[in-house]
C-alpha positions as CSV (number, residue, x, y, z in Angstrom):
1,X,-24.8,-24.3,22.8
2,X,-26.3,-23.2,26.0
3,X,-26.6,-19.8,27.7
4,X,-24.1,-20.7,30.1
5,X,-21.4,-22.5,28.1
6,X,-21.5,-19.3,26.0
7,X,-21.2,-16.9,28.3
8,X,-18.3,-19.1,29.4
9,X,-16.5,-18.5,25.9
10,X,-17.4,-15.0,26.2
11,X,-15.6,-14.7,29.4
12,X,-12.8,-16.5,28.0
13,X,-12.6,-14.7,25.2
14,X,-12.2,-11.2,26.9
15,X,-8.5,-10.4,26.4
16,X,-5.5,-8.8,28.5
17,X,-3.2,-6.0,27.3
18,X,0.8,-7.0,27.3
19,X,2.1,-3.9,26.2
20,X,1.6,-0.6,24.9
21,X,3.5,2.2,22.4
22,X,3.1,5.3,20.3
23,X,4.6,5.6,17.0
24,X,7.4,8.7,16.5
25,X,5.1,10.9,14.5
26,X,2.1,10.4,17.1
27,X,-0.3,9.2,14.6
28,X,-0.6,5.5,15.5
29,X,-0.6,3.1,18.5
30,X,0.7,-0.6,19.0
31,X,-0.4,-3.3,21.4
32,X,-0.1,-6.9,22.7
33,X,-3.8,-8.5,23.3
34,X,-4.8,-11.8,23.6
35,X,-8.3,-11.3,23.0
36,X,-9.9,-14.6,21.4
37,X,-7.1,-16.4,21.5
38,X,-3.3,-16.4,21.7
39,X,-2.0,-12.6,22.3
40,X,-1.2,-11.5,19.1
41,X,0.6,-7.2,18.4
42,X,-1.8,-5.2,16.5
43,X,-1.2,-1.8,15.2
44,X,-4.6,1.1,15.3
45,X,-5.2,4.4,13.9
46,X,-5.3,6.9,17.2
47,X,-8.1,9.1,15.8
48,X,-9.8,5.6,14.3
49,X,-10.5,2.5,16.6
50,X,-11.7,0.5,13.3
51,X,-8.8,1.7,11.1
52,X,-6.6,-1.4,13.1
53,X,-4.9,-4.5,11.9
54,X,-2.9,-7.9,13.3
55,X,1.2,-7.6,12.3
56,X,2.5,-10.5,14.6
57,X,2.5,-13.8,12.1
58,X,0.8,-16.0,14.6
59,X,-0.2,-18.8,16.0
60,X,2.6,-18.6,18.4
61,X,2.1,-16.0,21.2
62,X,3.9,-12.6,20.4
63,X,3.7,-9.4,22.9
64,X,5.5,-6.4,24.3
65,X,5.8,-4.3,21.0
66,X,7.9,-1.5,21.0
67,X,8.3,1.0,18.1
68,X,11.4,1.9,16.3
69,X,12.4,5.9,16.6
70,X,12.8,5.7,13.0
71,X,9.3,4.9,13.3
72,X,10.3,2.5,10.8
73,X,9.9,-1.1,12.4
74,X,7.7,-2.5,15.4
75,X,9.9,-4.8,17.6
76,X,8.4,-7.5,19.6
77,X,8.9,-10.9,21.8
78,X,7.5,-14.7,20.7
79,X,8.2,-17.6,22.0
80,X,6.9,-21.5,21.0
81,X,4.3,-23.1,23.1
82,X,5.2,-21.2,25.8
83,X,8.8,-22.2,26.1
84,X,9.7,-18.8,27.1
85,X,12.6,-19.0,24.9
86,X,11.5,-15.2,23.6
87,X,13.1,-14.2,20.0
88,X,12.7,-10.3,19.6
89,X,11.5,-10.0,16.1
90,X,10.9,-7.1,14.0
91,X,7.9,-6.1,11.7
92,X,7.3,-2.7,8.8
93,X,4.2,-1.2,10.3
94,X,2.9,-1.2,7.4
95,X,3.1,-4.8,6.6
96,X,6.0,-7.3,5.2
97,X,8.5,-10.1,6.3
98,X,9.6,-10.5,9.8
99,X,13.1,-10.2,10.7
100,X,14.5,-12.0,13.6
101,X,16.7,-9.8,15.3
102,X,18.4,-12.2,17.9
103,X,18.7,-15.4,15.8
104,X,19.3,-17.4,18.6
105,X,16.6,-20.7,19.0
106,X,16.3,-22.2,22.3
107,X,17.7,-19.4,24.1
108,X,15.7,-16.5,26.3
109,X,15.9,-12.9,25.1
110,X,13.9,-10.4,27.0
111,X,13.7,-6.6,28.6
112,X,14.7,-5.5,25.0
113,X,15.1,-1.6,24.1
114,X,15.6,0.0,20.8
115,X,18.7,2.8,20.7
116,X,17.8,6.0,20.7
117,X,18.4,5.9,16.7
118,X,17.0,2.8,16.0
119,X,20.0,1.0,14.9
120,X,20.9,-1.4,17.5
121,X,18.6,-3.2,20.7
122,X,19.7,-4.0,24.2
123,X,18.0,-6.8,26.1
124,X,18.9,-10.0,28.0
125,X,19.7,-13.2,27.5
126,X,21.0,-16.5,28.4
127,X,22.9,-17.2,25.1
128,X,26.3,-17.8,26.5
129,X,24.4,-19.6,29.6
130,X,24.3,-16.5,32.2
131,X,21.2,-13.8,32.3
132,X,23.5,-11.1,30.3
133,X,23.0,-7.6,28.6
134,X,23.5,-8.0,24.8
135,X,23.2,-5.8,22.0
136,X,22.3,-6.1,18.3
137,X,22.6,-4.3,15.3
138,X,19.9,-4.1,12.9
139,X,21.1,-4.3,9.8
140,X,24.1,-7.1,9.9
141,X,22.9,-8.6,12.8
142,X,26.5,-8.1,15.0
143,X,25.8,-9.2,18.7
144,X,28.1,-7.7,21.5
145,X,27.8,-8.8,24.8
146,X,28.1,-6.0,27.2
147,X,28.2,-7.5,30.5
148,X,29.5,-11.0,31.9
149,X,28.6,-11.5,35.1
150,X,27.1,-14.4,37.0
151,X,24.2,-12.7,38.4
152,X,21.2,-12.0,36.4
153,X,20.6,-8.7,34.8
154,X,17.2,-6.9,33.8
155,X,16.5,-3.3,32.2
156,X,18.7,-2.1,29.4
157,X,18.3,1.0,28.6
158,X,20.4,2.6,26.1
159,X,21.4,6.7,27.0
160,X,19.8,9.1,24.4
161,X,23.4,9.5,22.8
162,X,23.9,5.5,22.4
163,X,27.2,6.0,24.4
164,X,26.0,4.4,27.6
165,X,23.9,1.7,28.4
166,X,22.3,1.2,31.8
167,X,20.7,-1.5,33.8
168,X,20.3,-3.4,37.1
169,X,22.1,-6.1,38.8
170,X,23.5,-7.4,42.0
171,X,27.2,-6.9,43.0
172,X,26.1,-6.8,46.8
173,X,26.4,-8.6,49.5
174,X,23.1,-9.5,50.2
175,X,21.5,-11.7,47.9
176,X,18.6,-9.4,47.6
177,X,19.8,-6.2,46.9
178,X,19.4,-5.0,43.2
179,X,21.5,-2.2,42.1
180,X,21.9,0.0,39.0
181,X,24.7,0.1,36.9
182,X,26.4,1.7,33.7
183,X,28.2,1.1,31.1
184,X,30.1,2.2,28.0
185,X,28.0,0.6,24.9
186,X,31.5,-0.2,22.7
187,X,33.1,-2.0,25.8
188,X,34.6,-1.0,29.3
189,X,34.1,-1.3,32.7
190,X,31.0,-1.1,34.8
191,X,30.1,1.8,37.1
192,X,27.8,1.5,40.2
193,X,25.7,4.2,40.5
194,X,23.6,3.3,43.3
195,X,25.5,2.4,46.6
196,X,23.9,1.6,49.9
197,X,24.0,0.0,53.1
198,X,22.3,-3.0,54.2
199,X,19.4,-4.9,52.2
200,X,17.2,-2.8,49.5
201,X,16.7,-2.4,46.3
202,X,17.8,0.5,43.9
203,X,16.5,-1.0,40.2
204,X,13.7,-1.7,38.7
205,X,12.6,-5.5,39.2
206,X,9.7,-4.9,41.1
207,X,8.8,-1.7,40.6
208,X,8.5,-1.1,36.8
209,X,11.0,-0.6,34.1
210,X,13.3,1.2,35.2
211,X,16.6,2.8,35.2
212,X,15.6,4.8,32.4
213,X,17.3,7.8,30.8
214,X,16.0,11.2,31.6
215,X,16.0,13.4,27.9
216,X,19.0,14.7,28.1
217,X,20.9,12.1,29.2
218,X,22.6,13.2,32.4
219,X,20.1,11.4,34.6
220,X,18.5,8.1,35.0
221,X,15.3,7.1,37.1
222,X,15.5,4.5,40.2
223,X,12.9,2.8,42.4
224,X,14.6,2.8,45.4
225,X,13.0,1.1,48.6
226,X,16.0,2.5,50.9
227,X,13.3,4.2,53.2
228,X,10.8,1.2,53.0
229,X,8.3,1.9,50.3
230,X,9.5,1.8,46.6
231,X,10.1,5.4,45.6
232,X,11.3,7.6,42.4
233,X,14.8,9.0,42.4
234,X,16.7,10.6,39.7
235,X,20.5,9.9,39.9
236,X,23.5,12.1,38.0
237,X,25.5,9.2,35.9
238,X,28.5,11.2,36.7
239,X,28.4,12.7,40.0
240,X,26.0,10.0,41.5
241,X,24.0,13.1,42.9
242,X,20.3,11.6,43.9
243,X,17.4,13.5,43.5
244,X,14.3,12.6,45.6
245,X,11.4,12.9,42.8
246,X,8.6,11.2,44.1
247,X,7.6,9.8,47.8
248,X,4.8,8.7,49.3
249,X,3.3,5.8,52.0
250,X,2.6,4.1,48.9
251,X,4.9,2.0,46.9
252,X,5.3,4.2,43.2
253,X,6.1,2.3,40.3
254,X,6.5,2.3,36.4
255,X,7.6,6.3,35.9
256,X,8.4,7.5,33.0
257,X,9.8,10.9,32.2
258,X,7.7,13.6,30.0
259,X,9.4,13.8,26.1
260,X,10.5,17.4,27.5
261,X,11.9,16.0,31.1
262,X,9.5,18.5,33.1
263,X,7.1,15.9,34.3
264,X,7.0,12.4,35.4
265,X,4.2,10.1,34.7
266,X,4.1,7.1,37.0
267,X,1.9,4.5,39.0
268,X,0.9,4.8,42.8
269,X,-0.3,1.4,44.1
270,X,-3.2,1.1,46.6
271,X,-3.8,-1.8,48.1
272,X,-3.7,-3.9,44.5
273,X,-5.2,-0.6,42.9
274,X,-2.9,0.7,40.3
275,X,-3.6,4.4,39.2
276,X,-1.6,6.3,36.5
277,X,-0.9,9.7,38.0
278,X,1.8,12.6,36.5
279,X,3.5,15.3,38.8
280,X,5.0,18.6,37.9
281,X,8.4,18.8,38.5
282,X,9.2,22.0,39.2
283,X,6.0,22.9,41.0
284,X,5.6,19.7,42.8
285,X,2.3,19.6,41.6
286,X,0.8,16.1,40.9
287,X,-3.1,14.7,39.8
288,X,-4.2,11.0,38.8
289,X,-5.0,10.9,35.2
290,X,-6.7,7.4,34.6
291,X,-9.2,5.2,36.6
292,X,-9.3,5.8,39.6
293,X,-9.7,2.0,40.3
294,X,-8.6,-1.6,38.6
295,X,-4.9,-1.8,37.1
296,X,-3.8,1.2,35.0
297,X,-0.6,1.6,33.4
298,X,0.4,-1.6,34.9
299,X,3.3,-3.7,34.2
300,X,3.1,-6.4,31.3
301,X,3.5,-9.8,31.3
302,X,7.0,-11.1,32.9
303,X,7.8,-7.1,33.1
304,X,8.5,-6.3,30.3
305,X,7.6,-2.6,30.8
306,X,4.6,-0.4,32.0
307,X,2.0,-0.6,29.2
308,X,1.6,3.2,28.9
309,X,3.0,5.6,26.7
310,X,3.3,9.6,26.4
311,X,2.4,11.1,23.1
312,X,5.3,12.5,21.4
313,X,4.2,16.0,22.4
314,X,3.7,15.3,25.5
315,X,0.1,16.2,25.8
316,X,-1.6,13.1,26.4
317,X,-0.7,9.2,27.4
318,X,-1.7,6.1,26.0
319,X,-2.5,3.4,28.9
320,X,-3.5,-0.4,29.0
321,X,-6.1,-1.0,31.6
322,X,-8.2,-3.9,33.4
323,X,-10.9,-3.9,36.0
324,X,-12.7,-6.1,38.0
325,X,-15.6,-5.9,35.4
326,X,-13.2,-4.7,32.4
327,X,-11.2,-6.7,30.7
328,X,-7.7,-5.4,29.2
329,X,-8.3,-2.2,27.1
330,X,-6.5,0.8,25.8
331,X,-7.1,4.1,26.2
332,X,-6.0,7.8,25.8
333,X,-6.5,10.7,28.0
334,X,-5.0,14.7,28.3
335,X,-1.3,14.8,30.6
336,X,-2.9,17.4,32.1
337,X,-5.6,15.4,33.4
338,X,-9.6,14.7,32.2
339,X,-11.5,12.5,30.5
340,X,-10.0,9.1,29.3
341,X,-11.6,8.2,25.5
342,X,-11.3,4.0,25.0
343,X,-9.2,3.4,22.2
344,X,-9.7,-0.3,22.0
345,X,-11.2,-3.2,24.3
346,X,-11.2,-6.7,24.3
347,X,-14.4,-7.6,26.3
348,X,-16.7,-9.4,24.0
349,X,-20.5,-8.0,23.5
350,X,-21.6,-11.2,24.6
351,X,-20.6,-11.1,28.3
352,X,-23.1,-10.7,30.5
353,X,-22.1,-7.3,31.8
354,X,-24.5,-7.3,34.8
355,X,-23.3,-10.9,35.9
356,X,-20.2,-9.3,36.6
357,X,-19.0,-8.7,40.0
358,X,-16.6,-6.0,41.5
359,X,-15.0,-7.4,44.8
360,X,-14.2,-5.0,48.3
361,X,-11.2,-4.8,49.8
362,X,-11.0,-6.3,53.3
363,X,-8.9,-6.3,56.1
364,X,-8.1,-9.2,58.4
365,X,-5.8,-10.0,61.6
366,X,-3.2,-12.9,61.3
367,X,-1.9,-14.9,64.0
368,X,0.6,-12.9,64.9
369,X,-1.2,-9.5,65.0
370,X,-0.3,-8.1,61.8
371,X,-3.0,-6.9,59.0
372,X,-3.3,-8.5,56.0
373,X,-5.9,-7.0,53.0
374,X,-7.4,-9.0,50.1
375,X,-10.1,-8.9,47.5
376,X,-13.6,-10.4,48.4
377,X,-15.7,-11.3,45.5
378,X,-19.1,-12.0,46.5
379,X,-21.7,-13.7,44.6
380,X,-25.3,-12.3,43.6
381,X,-27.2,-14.6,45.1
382,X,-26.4,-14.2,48.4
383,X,-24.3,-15.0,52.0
384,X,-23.3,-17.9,53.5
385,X,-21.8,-19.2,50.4
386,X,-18.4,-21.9,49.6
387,X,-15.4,-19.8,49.5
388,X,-12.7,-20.0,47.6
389,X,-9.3,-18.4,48.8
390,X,-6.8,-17.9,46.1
391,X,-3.1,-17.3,46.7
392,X,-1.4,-15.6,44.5
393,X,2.2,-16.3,42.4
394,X,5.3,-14.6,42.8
395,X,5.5,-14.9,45.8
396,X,6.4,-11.3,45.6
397,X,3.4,-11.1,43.6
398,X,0.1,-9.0,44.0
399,X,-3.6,-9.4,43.7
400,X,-4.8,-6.6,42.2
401,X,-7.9,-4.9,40.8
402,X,-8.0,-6.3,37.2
403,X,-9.7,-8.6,35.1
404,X,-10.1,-12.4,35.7
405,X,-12.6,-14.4,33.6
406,X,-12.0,-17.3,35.9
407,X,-12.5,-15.3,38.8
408,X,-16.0,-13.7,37.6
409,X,-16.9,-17.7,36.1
410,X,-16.5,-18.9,39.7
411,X,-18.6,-15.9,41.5
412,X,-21.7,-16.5,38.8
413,X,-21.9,-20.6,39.7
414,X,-22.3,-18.9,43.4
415,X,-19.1,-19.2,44.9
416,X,-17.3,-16.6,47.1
417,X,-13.7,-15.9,45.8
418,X,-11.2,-14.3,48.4
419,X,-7.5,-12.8,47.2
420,X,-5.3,-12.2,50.1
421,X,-1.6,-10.5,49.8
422,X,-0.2,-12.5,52.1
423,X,3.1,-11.3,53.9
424,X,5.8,-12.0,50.7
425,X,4.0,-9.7,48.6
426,X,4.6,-6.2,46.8
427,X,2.7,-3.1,47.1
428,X,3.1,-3.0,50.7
429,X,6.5,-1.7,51.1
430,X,10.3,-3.2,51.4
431,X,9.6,-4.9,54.7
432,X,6.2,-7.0,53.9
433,X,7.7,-7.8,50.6
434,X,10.6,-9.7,52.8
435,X,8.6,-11.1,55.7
436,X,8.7,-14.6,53.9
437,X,12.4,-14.7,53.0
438,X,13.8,-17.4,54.5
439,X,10.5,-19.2,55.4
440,X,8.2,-20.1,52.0
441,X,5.2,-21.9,53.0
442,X,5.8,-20.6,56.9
443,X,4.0,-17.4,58.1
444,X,2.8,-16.5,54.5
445,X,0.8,-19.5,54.4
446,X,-0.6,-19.1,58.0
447,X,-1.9,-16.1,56.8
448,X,-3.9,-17.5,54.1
449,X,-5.4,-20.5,56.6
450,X,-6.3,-17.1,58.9
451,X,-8.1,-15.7,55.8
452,X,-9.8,-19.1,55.5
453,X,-10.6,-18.9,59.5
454,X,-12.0,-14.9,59.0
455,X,-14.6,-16.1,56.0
456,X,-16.5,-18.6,58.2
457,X,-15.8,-16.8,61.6
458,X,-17.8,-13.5,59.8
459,X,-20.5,-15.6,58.2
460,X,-19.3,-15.3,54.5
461,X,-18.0,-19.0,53.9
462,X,-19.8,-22.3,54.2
463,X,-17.0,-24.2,53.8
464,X,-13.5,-23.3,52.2
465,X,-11.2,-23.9,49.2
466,X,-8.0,-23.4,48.1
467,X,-6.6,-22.7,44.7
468,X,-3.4,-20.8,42.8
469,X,-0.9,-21.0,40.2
470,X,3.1,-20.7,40.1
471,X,3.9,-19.8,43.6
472,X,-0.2,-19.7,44.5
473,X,0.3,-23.1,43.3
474,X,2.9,-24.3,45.7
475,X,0.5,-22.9,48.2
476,X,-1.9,-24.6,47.5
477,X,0.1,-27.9,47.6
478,X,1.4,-27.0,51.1
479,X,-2.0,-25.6,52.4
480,X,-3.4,-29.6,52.0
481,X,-0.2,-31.3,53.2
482,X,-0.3,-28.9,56.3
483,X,-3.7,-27.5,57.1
484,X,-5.5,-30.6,55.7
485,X,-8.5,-30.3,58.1
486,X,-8.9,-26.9,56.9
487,X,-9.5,-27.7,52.7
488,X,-12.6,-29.3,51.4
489,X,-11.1,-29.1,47.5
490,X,-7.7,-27.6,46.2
491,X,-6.9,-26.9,42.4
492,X,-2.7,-26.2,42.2
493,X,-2.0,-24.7,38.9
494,X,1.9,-25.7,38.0
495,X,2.7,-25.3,41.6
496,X,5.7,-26.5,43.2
497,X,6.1,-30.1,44.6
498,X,9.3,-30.9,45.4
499,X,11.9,-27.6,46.3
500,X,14.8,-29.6,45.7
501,X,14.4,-30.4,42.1
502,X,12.7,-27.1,41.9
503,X,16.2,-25.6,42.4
504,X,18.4,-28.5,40.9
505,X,16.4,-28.1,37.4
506,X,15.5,-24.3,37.5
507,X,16.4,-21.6,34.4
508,X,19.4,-20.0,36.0
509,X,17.2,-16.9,36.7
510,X,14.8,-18.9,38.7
511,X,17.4,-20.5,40.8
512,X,19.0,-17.2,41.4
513,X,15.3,-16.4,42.3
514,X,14.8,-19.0,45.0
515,X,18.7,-18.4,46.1
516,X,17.6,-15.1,47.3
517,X,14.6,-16.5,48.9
518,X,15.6,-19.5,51.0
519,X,19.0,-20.0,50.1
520,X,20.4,-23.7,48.8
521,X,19.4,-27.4,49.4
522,X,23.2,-27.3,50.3
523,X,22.4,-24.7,52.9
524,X,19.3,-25.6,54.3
525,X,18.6,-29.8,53.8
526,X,16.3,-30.0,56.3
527,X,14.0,-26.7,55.4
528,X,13.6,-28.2,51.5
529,X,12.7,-31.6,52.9
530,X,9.4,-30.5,55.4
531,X,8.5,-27.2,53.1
532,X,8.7,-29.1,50.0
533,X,4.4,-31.0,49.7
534,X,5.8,-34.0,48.0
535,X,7.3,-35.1,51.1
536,X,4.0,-35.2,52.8
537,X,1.5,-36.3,50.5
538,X,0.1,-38.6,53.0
539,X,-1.4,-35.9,55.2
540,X,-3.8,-34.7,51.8
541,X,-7.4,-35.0,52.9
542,X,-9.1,-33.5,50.8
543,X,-10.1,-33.9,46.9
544,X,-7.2,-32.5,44.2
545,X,-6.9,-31.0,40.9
546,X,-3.3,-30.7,39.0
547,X,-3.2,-28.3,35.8
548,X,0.2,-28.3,34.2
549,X,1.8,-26.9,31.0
550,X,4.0,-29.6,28.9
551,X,6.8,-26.9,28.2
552,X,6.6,-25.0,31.6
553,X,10.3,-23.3,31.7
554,X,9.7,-22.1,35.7
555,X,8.3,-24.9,36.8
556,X,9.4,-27.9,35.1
557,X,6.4,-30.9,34.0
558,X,8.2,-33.0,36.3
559,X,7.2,-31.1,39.3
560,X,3.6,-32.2,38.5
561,X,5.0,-35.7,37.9
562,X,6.3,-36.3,40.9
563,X,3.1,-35.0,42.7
564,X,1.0,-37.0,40.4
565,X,3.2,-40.6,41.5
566,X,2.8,-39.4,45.1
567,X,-0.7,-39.2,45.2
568,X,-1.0,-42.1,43.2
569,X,1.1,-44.4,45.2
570,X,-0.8,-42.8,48.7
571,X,-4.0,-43.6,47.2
572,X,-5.1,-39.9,47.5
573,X,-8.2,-38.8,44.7
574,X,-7.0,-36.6,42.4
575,X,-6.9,-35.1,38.9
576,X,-4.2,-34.4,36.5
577,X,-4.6,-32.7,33.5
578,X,-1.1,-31.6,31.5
579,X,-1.4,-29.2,28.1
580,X,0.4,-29.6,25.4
581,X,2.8,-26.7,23.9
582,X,1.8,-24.5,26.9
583,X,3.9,-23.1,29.7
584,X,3.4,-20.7,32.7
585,X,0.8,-19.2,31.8
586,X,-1.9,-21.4,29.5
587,X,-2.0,-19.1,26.0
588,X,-4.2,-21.0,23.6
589,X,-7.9,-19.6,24.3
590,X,-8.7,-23.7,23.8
591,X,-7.4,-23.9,26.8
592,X,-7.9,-21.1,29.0
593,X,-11.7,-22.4,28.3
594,X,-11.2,-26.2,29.1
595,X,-9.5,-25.2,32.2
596,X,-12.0,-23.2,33.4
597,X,-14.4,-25.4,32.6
598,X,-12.8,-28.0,34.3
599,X,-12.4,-25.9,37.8
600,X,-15.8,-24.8,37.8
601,X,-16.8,-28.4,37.8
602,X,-14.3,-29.5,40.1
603,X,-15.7,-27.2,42.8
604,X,-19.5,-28.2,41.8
605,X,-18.8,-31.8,42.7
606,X,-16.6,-31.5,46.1
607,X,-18.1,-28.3,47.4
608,X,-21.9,-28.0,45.7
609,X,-23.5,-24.5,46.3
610,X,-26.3,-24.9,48.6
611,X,-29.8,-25.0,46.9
612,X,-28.3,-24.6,43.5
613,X,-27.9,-27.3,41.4
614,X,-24.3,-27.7,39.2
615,X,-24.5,-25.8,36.2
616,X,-23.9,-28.7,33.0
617,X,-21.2,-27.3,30.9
């Protein structure tokens, strides 16, 4: 094997962190990482990192463990070949069978939360066909459905007494507009507790996990984004009295109260750097406790919660963390602020540590005056260089400071790599988040052809490329059917072809999604026809590259298919590569490595560094 194929595998290798949680007595930790492979829950000693040990079964995928107050079991989701129809399972800590909790195949359960004595969970699922709140009991497996409602619901959060069960929603209006809600866990009406006017948000989906039940019960936590940024408020259940906890020009998200209510840990995001912080509640006192740069605290995958923890005691927190040059690791440090100790960490020994590359955040003006920031990777060996810009999904997504072994692969063969948070995306406050509503593949895309025009107009790009995956996908498709002068090669990574079929063959969730968006194909024929790239496949001038996953459940195999028989039929050069028993999100460390494999060669043949010759691999 040579030097570079194994350093390859090395960066592959190097893990995330999806999910993070302290045992009731303080003495252990559990976490989600896909290190070598598929991500797997593994349980470790707090004052030994080699006293550790795998508890998911395997080989299927299994994440987001959360422990039982009883201290007794270690719930957590899997799914099969990334079908995203998510069982919440249910493991001893110290070893035995697994019990399937929900015990419903084929059907999506997530956002799950243990009662405050263990007994029962709360999560979400489309069981009966709508996104609802369920709840189970442990022992005889009894499933109530708590809500029934046609809009989807996220957050569950039992109150400490197991009388009430919260969570968000939308009853308004405005198809945007998420709102928190209450309810009696044996039956009952609904209660809105958050109530405003006009179009924000008063949940949790994009800013954490959140309502959650303050200690004693009378309160829950909000992100609100009523006065633009996402901010922390405490609301009374019963009077609906809101308390102001934490505001700033930055959006906060992921808080999480103190075991004794007196503090608040949480998560200010900076420009795509998230940093843990905690602030004193009755002094107003507050301090950053964790990196102060890369992705701390942040939330796991398809937000399932912030991957941090307070000790029992309330004197330290447990956090997941990634960085440019760090790949997803756990670690502990004091409440009251200090030195974090690593508990754990995924990056292999045989990366190349001083290969690696930390990018700078850069600013640039769009075409219609507004600022737009991103993250400029640069390689070692020097200026003018191709450029790659790389849009990414959501598309009220974020780049952010964290790991990315494809990323730090494409910088070593020489390229430049450029992450813009184009207008549509979070961390930027209510109104950027909603500049693309209404207009996908508009003014969100012009800003990524302007970040293409600012890397050659400053001397940094010989030549530009486009690739993303999910929504950075459909960028990418829309980039080459509407800027094709601009592209010399694109890589769309189960992007969007066709909007219509998008919408007519969606998970009810993710047409609810693109509802809120851009509205219906009822609503707006002629907008799905000329945004959707299929349409114009003709117009593609440059070389393509198709990754899909077989059982994508958000965006369908056939969505690839039909791009595939476009460009066939047009004559177009392309490639087309489709894994089996994968989804959104490629899980099997085979191929995370054949994939990126695959793109560094694709950009070595249609966009050769200068003076370099392609690396064989």
């Amino acid at each position: 094997m040579s030097n570079t194929d194994s350093h390859i595998e090395a960066l592959v290798s190097a893990g995330a962190i999806h999910g993070v949680d302290v045992s009731p007595d303080g003495r252990w930790i559990c976490y989600g990482t896909s290190e070598g492979g598929r991500t797997q829950v593994w349980i470790q000693s707090l004052e030994n990192r080699n006293e550790r040990r795998q508890l998911s079964p395997g080989p299927e995928a299994a994440q987001q463990p959360k422990w039982s107050p009883r201290g007794d079991l270690i719930a957590f989701l899997q799914d099969v070949g990334g079908d995203e129809n998510f069982q919440v399972y249910a493991v001893d800590p110290q070893g035995g069978r697994i019990m399937d909790l929900t015990r419903c195949p084929g059907k999506l359960h997530e956002n799950f939360s243990w009662s405050w004595d263990g007994r029962r969970i709360a999560y979400v699922s489309n069981r009966d066909g709508q996104f609802d709140v369920y709840s189970s009991d442990i022992e005889n497996g009894t499933v109530r459905r708590l809500t029934d409602h046609p809009s989807v619901h996220h957050s569950p959060e039992f109150s400490p007494d197991g009388s009430l069960i919260s969570y968000c929603s939308n009853r308004a209006e405005h198809r945007s507009n998420w709102d928190t809600l209450v309810a009696a866990t044996d039956g009952g009406d609904e209660r809105l507790i958050t109530d405003h006017d006009g179009e924000a948000d008063e949940m949790s989906y994009y800013a954490g996990q959140l309502p959650l039940w303050s200690p004693d019960g009378r309160r829950v936590l909000v992100a609100s984004s009523i006065r633009g940024n996402y901010d922390i408020m405490a609301i009374d259940v019963v009077s609906r009295e809101r308390t102001w906890l934490l505001q700033s020009p930055d959006d906060e998200m992921n808080a999480r109260w103190s075991p004794d209510g007196e503090r608040l840990a949480f998560v200010l995001n900076h420009d795509g750097n998230l940093v843990l912080h905690v602030r004193d509640l009755s002094t107003g006192n507050q301090w950053r406790v964790s990196h102060a740069e890369g992705v701390s605290g942040s939330l796991g995958m398809r937000g399932k919660g912030p991957d941090y923890r307070w000790t029992p005691d309330g004197q330290s927190i447990v956090y997941g963390y990634s960085g440019p040059c760090e790949a997803g690791s756990v670690w502990i440090v004091p409440s009251i602020g200090g030195e974090s100790r690593l508990l754990y960490s995924s990056m292999p020994e045989a990366v190349d540590k001083d290969a690696l590359v930390a990018p700078t955040v850069e600013r640039y003006e769009s075409f219609d005056g507004r600022t737009i920031s991103g993250f400029l990777y640069c390689p070692k060996a020097g200026l003018p260089a191709p450029a790659i810009v790389m849009p990414h999904g959501g598309p009220t997504g974020q780049s952010t400071n964290g790991w990315s072994s494809l990323v730090q692969h494409l910088v070593r063969l020489g390229y430049v790599v450029f992450a813009p948070n184009f207008r549509g995306s979070t961390g930027y406050g209510r109104e950027f988040q909603w500049l693309n509503k209404n207009d996908w593949g508009g003014a969100d895309l012009r800003d990524i052809v302007e970040g293409a025009n600012w890397l050659e107009a400053k001397g940094i790009a010989a030549g530009v490329g486009i690739m993303g995956g999910s929504y950075g996908g459909f960028m990418t498709l829309a980039a080459v059917t509407q800027y094709p002068e601009r592209w010399k090669a694109a890589v769309s990574i189960y992007g969007i072809a066709n909007l219509e079929t998008m919408y007519r063959t969606a998970r009810e969730d993710m047409k609810q999604f693109q509802l809120r968006n851009i509205g219906s194909p009822e609503e707006r024929p002629d907008f799905y026809r000329e945004r959707s790239p299929l349409h114009h496949v003709d117009r593609i001038m440059c070389p393509l590259f198709i990754f899909q996953g077989e059982r994508d459940a958000r965006v369908p195999l056939e969505e690839a298919e039909q791009m595939k028989r476009g460009l066939a039929e047009s004559g177009k050069p392309f490639e087309y590569v489709v894994y089996e028993a994968e989804g959104h999100g490629f899980t099997k460390f085979e191929t995370r490595l054949d994939y990126t494999r695959r793109i560094g060669e694709f950009f070595q043949r249609h966009m050769p560094v200068r003076g370099r010759e392609p690396i064989s691999v």
